[in-house]
C-alpha positions in Angstrom: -8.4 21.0 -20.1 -6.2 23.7 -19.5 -3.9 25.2 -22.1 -0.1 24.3 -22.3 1.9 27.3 -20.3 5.0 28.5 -21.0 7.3 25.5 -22.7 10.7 27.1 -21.9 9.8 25.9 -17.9 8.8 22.9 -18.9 12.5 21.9 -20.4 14.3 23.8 -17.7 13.8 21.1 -15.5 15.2 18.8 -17.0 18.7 20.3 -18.4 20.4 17.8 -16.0 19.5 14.6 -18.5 22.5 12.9 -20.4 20.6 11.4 -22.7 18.7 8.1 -23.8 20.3 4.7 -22.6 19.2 2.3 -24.1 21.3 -1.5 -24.4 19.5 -4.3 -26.7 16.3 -3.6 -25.4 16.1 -2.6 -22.1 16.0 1.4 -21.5 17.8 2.5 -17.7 16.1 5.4 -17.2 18.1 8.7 -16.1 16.3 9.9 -13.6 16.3 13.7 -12.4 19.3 13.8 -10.6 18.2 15.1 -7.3 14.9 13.2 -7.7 13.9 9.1 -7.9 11.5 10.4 -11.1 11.9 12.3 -14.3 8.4 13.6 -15.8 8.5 15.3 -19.9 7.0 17.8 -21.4 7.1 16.0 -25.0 6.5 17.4 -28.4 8.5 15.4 -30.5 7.6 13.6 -33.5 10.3 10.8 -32.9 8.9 7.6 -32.4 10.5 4.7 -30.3 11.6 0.9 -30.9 10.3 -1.8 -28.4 12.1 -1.3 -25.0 11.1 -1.8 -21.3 12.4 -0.4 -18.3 12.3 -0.6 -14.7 10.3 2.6 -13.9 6.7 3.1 -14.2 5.5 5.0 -17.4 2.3 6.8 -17.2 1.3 8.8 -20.5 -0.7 11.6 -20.7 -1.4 13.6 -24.6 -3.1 16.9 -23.9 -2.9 17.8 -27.8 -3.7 15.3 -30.9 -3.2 11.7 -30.0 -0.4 9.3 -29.2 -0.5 5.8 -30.0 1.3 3.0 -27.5 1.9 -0.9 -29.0 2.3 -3.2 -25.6 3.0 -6.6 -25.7 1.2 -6.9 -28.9 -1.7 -4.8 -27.5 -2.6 -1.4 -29.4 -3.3 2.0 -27.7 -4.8 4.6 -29.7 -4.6 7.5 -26.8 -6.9 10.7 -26.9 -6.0 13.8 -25.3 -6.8 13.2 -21.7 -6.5 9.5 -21.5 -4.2 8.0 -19.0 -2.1 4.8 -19.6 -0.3 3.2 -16.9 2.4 1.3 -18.4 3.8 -1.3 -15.1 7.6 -1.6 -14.9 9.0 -4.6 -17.2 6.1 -4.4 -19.5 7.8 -4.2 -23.6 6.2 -0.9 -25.2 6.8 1.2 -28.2 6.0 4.6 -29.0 4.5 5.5 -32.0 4.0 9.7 -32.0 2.3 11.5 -34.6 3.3 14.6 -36.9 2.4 16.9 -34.3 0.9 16.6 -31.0 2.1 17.4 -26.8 1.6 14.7 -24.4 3.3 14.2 -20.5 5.5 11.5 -20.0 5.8 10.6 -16.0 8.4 8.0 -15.0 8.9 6.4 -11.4 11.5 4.6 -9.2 9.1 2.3 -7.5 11.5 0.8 -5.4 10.6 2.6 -2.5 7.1 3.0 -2.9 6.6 -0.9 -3.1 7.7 -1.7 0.3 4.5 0.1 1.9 1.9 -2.4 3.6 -0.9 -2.5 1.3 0.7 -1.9 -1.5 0.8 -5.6 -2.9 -3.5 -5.1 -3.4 -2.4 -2.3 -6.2 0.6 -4.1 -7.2 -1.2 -6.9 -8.4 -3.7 -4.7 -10.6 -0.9 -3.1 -12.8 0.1 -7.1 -13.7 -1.6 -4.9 -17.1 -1.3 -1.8 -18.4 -4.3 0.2 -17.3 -6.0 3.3 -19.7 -8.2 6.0 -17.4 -10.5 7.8 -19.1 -13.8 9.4 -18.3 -16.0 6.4 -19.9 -14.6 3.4 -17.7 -13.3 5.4 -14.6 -16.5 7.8 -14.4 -15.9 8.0 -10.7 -12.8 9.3 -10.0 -11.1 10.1 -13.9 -11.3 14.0 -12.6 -9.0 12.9 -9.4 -6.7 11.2 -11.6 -5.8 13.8 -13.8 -5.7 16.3 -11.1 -2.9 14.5 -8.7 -1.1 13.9 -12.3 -1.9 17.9 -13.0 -0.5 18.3 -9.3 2.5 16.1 -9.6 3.6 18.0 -13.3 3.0 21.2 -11.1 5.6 20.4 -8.5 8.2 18.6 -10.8 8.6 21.4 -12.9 8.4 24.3 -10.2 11.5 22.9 -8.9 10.6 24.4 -5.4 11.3 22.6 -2.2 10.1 19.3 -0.5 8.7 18.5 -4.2 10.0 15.2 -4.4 7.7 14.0 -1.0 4.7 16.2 -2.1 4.8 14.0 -5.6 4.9 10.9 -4.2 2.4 11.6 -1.8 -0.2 12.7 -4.6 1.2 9.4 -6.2 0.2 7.3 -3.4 -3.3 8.6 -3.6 -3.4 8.5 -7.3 -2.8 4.5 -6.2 -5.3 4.2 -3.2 -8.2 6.0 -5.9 -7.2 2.8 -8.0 -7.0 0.4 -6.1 -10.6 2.0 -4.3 -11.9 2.2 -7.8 -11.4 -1.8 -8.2 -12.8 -2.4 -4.8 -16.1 -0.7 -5.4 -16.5 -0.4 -8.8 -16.0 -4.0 -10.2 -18.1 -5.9 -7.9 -15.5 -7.5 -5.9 -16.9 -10.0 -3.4 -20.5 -8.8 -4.7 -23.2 -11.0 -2.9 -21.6 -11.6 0.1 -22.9 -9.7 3.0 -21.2 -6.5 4.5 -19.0 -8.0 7.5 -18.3 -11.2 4.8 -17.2 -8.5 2.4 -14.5 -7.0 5.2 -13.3 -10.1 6.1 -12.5 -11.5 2.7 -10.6 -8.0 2.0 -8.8 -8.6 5.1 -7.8 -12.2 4.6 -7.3 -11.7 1.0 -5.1 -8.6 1.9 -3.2 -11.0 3.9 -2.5 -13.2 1.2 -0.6 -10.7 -0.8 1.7 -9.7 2.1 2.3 -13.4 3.0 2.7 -14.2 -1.1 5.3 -11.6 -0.6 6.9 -12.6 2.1 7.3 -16.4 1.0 7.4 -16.3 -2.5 10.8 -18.8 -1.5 8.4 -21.5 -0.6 7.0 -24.3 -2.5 4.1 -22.0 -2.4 0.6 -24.1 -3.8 -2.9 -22.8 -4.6 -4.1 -25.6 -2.2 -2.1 -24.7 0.9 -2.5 -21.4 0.8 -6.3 -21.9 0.2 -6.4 -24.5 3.1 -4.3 -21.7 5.1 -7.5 -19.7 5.5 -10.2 -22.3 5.6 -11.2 -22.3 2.3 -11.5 -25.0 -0.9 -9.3 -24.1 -3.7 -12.2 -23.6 -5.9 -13.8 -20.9 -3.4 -10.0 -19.5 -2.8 -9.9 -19.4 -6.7 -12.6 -17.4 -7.6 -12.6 -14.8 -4.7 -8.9 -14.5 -6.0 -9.1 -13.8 -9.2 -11.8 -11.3 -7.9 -9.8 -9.7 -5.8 -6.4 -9.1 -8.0 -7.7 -9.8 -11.6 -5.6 -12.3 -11.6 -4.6 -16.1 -11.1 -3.0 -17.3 -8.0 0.1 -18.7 -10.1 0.0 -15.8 -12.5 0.6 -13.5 -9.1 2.5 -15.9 -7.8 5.2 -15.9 -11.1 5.1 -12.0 -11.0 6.2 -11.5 -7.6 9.1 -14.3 -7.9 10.2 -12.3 -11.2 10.5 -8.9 -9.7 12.4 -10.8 -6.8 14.5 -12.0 -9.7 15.3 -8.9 -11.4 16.5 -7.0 -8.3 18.9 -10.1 -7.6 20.4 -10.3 -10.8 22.1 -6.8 -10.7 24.2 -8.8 -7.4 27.4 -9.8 -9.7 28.4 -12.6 -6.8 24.9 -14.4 -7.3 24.6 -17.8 -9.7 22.1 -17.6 -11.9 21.0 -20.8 -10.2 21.2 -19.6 -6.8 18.7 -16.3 -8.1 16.0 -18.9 -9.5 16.0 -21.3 -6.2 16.5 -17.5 -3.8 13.2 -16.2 -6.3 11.4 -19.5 -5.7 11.6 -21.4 -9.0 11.8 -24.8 -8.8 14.1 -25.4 -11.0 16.7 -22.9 -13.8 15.0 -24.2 -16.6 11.5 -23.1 -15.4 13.1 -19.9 -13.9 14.7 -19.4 -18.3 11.9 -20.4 -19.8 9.3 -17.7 -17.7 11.9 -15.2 -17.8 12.7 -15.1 -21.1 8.6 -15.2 -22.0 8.3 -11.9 -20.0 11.5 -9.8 -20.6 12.1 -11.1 -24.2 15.9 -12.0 -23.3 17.9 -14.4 -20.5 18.4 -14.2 -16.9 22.1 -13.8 -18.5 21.5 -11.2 -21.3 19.5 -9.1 -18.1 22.3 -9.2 -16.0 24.9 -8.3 -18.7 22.7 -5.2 -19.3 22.9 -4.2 -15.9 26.5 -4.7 -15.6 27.1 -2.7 -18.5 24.9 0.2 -17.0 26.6 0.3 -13.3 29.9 0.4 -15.1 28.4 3.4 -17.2 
């Protein structure tokens, strides 16, 4: 691992921030002010509360360890490990006496709207730690693009912000690759029944996306491509590590989140416009994932647009 250059350009990047916002729980994260990002160079021995945000966090400790409590989940990072914290997720910092990690954050608003993107989307429903035991095959590519995205943030030179998320994008294809080949996805089916259930199930996640309004079930969307719900269940959790409903919930919450920063939206009209059946359902799964209401959520981001 290289050696830590000059710290002085590593915090002249960043003069622009303002400082932490943070109301109840949820963090809005400044981002550079020319860029959709913000990456740290962090030393400090501060450690923080449980939050969430809306960006994606991606930790990286190049010296002594750093230690990450998710959803009740403990990290115990090494230097050289990579977590991928996804956006929403509740996390809490816990830093030691001494130690220097790299703390990316990332508007993924844009990012998200790429075809394709729904495949990788749905395999950050977790947090995800890289490190050169589990991701053997491509750990070296992962911490160069994040090497090579550090590089450009904090050179401050021209185009940066496109260069970035183009090494983020293939920091995301080596994932989702990774996944593909690595975890036995649709192992023991021949090579053209391989393609077409990455095709089909690829087309899933973009129709998923697109109707997530609908009274969506695991039968009609099974019977949609000619399969039983049983076969459609297990090539699905195969394919996204996860259940059809549990995908299914995700997407209609992210929906959810976006609308509630509209102030001339009910929250009844964002459940039935995010495809909950009904406002209690729509409270109930909220509140599970975000820790606090449709109504606390949208209160927060009131208070941060006035801000």
């Amino acid at each position: 691992m290289k050696p830590i250059e000059d710290k002085v350009t590593y915090y002249s990047a960043n003069s622009d921030y303002r400082g932490r916002d943070v109301v109840a729980n949820q963090e809005i994260v400044n981002y550079h002010a020319d860029l959709s990002l913000r990456i740290w160079f962090n030393e400090q021995t501060d450690s923080y509360p449980a939050h969430w945000h809306q960006a994606l966090e991606i930790i990286l400790p190049v010296e002594n360890f750093y230690d990450v409590e998710i959803n009740g989940s403990e990290y115990h990072l090494l230097p050289g490990e990579i977590l991928i914290i996804p956006p929403g997720e509740m996390h809490m910092l816990k830093a030691p006496d001494s130690g220097k990690r790299f703390i990316f954050l990332f508007d993924m608003t844009n990012i998200s709207r790429f075809r394709g993107f729904s495949t990788i989307q749905s395999l950050m429903m977790q947090p995800i730690r890289i490190n050169k035991t589990d991701y053997t095959y491509i750990y070296d590519d992962m911490y160069r693009l994040l090497m090579q995205i550090r590089n450009e943030y904090f050179s401050e030179g021209e185009y940066r912000e496109i260069v970035i998320y183009s090494h983020l994008m293939n920091f995301f294809v080596n994932l989702g690759r990774n996944h593909l080949e690595n975890n036995h996805v649709f192992s023991g089916s021949r090579v053209y029944k391989q393609k077409e259930y990455l095709q089909k199930f690829n087309d899933i996640l973009e129709y998923i996306d697109e109707h997530y309004m609908d009274e969506l079930t695991l039968e009609s969307v099974a019977a949609s491509i000619g399969y039983s719900k049983y076969h459609f269940t297990r090539l699905f959790k195969q394919f996204t590590d996860s259940t059809f409903y549990d995908y299914l919930s995700f997407k209609r919450l992210k929906v959810a989140e976006s609308l509630l920063a509209q102030p001339d939206l009910s929250i009844t009209e964002i459940a039935l416009r995010s495809g909950f059946s009904s406002i209690s359902t729509f409270n109930r799964i909220f509140r599970q994932q975000k820790d606090c209401t449709p109504s606390e959520y949208r209160a927060m981001c009131k208070l941060h647009q006035q801000n």
